[in-house]
C-alpha positions in Angstrom: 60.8 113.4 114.5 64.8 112.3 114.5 65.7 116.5 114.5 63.0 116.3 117.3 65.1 113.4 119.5 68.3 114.7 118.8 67.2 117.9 120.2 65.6 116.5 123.5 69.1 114.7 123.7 71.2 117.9 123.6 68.8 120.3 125.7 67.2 117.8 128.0 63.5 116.7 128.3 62.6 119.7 130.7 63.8 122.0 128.2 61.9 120.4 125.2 58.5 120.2 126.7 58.8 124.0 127.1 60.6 124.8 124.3 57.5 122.5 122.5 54.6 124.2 124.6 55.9 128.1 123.0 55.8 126.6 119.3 52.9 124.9 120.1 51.5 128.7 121.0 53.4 130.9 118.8 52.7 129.2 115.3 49.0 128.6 116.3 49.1 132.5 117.4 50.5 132.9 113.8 47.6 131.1 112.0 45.3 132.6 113.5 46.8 135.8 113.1 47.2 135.3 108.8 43.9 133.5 108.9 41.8 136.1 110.5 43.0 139.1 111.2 45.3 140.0 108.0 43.0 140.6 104.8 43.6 139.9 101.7 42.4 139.4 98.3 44.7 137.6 96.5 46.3 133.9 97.2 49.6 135.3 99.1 48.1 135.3 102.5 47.0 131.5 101.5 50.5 130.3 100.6 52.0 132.4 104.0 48.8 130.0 105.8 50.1 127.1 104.5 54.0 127.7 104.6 53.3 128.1 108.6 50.8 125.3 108.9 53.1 122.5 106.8 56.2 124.0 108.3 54.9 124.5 112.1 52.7 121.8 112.8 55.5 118.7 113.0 57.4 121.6 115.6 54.7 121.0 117.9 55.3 117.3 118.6 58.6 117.9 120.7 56.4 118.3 123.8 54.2 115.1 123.3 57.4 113.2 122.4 58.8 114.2 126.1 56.1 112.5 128.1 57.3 108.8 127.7 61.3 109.2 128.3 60.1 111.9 131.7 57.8 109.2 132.6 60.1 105.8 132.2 63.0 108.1 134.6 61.0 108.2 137.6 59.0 104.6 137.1 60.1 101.3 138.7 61.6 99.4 135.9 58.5 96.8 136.4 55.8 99.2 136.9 56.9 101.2 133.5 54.8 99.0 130.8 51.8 99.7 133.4 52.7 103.6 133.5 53.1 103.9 129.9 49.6 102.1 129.4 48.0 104.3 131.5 50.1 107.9 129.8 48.1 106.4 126.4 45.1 105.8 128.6 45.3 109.8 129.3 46.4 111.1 126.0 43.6 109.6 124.1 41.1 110.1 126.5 42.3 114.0 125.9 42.6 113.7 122.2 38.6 112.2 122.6 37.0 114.7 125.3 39.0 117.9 124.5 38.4 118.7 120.7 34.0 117.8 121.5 34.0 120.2 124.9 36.3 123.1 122.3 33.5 122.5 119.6 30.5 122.8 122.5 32.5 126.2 123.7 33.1 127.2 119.7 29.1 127.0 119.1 28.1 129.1 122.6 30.5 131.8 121.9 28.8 132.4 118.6 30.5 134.1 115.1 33.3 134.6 117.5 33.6 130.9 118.5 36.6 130.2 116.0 38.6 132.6 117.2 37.9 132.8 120.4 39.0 128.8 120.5 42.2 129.5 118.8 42.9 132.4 121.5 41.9 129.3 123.8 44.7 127.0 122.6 47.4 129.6 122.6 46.9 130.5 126.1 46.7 127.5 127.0 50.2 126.6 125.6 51.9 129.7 127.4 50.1 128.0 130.8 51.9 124.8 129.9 55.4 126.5 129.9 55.0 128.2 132.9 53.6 124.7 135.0 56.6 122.9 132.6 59.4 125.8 133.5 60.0 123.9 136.9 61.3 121.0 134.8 64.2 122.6 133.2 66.0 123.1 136.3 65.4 119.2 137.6 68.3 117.3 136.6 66.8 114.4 136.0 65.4 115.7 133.0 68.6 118.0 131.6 70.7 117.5 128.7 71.8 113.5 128.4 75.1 112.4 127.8 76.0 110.9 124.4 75.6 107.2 124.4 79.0 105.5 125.4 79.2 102.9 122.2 81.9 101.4 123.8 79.7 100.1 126.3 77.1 98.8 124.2 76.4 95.2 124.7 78.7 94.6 128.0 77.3 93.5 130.8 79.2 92.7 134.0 82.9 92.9 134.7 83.6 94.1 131.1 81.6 96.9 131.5 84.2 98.1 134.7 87.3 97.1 132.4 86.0 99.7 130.0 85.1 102.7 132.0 88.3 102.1 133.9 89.9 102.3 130.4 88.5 105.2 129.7 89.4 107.2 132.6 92.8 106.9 131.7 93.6 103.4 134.1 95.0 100.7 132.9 93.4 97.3 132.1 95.1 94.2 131.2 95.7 93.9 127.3 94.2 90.9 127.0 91.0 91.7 128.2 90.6 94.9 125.5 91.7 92.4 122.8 89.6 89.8 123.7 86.7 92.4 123.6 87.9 94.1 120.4 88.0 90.8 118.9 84.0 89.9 119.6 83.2 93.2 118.1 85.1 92.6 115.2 83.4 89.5 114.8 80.1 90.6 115.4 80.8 93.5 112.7 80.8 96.5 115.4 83.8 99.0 115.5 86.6 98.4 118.4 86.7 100.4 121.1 86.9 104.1 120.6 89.9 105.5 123.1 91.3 108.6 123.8 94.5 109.9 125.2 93.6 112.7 126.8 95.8 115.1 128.4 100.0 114.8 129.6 98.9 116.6 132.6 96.4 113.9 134.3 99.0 111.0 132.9 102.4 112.6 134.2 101.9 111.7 138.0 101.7 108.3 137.2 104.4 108.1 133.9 106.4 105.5 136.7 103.4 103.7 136.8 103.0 103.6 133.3 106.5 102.6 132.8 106.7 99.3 135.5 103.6 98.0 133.1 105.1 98.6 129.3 107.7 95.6 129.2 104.3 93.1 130.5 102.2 95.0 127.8 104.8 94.5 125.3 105.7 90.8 126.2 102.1 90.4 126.0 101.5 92.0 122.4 104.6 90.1 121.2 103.0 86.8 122.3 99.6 88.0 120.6 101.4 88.9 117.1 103.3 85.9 117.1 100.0 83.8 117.4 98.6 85.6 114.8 101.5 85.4 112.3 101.2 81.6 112.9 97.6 82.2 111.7 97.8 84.4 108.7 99.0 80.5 107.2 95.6 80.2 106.2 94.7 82.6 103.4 91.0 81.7 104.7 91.7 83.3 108.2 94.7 86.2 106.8 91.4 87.4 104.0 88.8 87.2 107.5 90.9 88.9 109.9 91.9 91.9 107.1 88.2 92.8 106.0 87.6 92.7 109.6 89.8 95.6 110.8 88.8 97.5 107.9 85.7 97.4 109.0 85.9 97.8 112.5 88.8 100.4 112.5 87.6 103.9 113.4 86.3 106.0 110.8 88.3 108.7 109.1 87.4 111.4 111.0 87.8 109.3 114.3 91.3 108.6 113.1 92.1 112.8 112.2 90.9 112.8 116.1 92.6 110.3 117.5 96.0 111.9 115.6 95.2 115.1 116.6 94.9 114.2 120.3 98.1 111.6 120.0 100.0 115.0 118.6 99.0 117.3 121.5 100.0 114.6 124.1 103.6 114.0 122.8 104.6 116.9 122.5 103.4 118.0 125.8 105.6 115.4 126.8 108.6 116.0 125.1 108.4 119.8 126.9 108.3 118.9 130.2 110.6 116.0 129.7 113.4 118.1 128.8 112.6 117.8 124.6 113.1 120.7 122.6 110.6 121.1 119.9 112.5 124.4 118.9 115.8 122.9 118.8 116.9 121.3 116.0 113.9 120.1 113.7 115.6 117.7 111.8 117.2 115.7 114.9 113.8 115.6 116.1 112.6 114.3 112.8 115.1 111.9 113.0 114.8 110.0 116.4 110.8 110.0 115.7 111.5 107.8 112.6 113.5 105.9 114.7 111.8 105.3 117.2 108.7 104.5 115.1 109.9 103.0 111.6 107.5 102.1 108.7 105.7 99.0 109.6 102.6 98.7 106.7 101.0 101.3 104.4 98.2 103.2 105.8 95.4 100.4 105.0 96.2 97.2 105.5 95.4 94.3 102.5 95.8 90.4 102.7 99.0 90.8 100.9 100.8 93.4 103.6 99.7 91.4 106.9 101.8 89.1 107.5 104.7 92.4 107.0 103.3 94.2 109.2 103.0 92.1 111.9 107.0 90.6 111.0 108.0 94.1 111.1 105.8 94.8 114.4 107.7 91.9 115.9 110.5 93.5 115.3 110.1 97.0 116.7 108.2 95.1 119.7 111.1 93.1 120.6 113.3 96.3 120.5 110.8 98.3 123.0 110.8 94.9 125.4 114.5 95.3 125.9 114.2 99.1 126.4 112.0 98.3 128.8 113.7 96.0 130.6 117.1 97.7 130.6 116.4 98.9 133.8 118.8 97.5 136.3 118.1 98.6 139.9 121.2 101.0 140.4 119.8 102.8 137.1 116.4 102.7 138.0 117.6 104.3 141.4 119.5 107.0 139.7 116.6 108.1 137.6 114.3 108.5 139.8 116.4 110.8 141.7 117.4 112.8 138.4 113.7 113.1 138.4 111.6 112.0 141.3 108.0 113.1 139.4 108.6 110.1 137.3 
């Protein structure tokens, strides 16, 4: 049943009622087929019977596990308990009726009723797709997007600041912290971001640069109330097991390098950086820029280190970023009017 859901996810609910109508025919075609028409007299036609029967027969659910999702998308979110009541009222009535008016057909059509029954069902099934077909090509019922698990459990304005941080805008700081931090406290992972590409960010690099000495004041003023913090062995042991466990997962993290690599160094090219140049050089002003603040997992004992040695490089970035008197500022954006 979950290979079932995950597959109505990725194809759609259209898609999986036909897709569940031909199973539904082809492996009954197939019993009846080894059942009836192949002979013979030892146990290997049994074992081929059963292999498709056990092996078939949960297939055929994806079609019955369509009905409720298609029918909760097009009903008034107050009607859809009274809609669903009356899909069960249908389905058993079926599951009552149908198999008693088969076995009435099975006895008039004789030695042949079995089979002709089975021929029945399969037919019917090939019908299904073809009244079904029309569904595949309704977007309400195509493939869904994966869940957005940064969303989940927002309600309101918080629900904007995300999306809008997603899209690549930017959202106050304290807003994404504030959030991160009720996650972390409720035991959920923070927000999953990515970076995405130089070329949607570098029409608005200015943009980006007017709000980096706020952000950083900002983060400075954050660190420094959580240094005061980390005092209280109590709070420094809390806050550590909680971003371990809320920190993205290792494979997230491979991602998120991945994507971080791909973005600098577009970057550096059309900023006039030379990756080819001289790789040591560049080695060299990446370390400084970025020096070693903590070891890749962070403990009670490293903490209060890394945020002193955060601090640090923070304070640096804050007069960077405000060493931009007007002549200066004037200057470069001639020298380079895209930014």
């Amino acid at each position: 049943m979950i290979a079932c859901m995950i597959l109505t996810q990725k194809i759609g609910l259209g898609a999986s009622v036909v897709l569940g109508n031909f199973i539904t025919a082809f492996f009954t075609a197939a019993l009846l087929i080894v059942g009836v028409y192949v002979t013979d007299d030892g146990s290997g036609m049994l074992a081929v019977f059963l292999v498709i029967f056990l092996g078939g027969y949960p297939c055929t659910i994806l079609s019955q596990l369509t009905t409720a999702p298609m029918l909760d998308k097009i009903s008034p979110p107050e009607m859809r308990g009274t809609i669903q009541g009356y899909n069960t009222l249908c389905s058993d009535l079926t599951g009552a009726l149908v198999p008693v008016i088969l076995g009435e057909v099975q006895k008039a059509a004789g030695s042949y009723g079995q089979e002709f029954i089975m021929w029945v069902t399969v037919v019917w099934s090939l019908l299904a797709c073809i009244i079904n077909a029309p569904l595949m090509f309704n977007p309400l019922y195509g493939p869904q997007p994966d869940e957005d698990l940064n969303l989940k459990g927002l309600l309101g304005d918080d629900v904007d600041l995300i999306k809008r941080a997603e899209a690549g805008e930017w959202v106050p700081l304290a807003d994404l912290e504030r959030i991160n931090l009720e996650r972390m406290k409720k035991g959920e992972p923070f927000l999953r971001m990515h970076y995405g590409k130089y070329a949607d960010d570098a029409p608005k690099l200015w943009k980006m640069r007017q709000q980096a000495a706020a952000d950083f004041r900002w983060i400075k003023a954050d660190m420094t109330k959580w240094l005061a913090k980390m005092r209280d062995p109590a709070v420094r042991d809390e806050m550590v097991k909680g971003i371990n466990e809320s920190r993205a997962t290792p494979e997230q993290q491979a991602e998120s390098r991945r994507e971080l690599g791909e973005w600098f160094t577009d970057y550096l090219a059309a900023n006039g950086w030379w990756a080819d140049d001289n790789p040591m050089v560049m080695k060299e002003l990446i370390m400084s820029a970025f020096p070693h603040v903590s070891d890749p997992e962070i403990t009670a004992d490293t903490i209060e280190s890394t945020i002193v040695k955060s601090l640090r490089v923070m304070n640096r970035n804050i007069d960077l970023a405000e060493d931009q008197d007007p002549f200066t500022s004037l200057l470069s954006k001639r020298a380079n009017p895209r930014h």
